[in-house]
N, C-alpha and C positions, 0 to 999 in steps of 0.2 A: 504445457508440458508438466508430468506432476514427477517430483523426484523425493527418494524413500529415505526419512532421518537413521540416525541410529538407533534409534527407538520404535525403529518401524512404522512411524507418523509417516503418512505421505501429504504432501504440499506444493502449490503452486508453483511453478518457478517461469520467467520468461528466458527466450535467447540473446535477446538483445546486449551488444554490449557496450550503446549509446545513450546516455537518457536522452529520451523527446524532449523533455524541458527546457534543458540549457544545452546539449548538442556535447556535451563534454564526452571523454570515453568515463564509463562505472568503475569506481575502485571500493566503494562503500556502497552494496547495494540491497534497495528494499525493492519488493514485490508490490504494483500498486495495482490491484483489482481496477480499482477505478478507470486508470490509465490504458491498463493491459497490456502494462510492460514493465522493467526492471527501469528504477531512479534513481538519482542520486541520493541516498538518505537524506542529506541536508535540507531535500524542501519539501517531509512531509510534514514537518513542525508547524507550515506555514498553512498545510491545509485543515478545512473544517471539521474533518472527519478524524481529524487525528489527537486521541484522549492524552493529553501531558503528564497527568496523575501515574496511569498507567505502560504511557509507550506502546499504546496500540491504534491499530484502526479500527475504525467502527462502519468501515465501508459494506464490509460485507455482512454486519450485525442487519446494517438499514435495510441490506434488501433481502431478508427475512423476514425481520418483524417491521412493518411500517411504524406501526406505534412509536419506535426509535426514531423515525426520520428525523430531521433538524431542516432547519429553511436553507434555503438557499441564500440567505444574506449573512454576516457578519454583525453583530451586536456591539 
């Protein structure tokens, strides 16, 4: 579902209003392409795909440009 800012940007948005990860109900919620569902913000910190510098994902960067890709392991 894509829903229109006040700036006229339009952006993803899911319905759900459980995250899949931990089963909780959403009261802080991020959009996870990845997922393809609404999460609780607090565990995109924990994934690979998520820049700290900036506070973004880079999930849908990668599947654009592969050259971005990153491994699938942790360092």
């Amino acid at each position: 579902m894509m829903i229109t800012l006040a700036g006229g940007r339009q952006v993803e948005d899911y319905e759900n209003m459980e995250c899949p990860l931990c089963g909780d109900e959403i009261h802080h919620a991020v959009v996870c392409r990845k997922i393809g569902a609404n999460i609780c913000d607090s565990h995109c910190r924990y994934c690979r795909h998520y820049l700290k510098v900036t506070q973004r994902c880079t999930y849908g960067w990668q599947r654009k440009n592969p050259a971005l890709q990153t491994p699938d392991f942790k360092h």
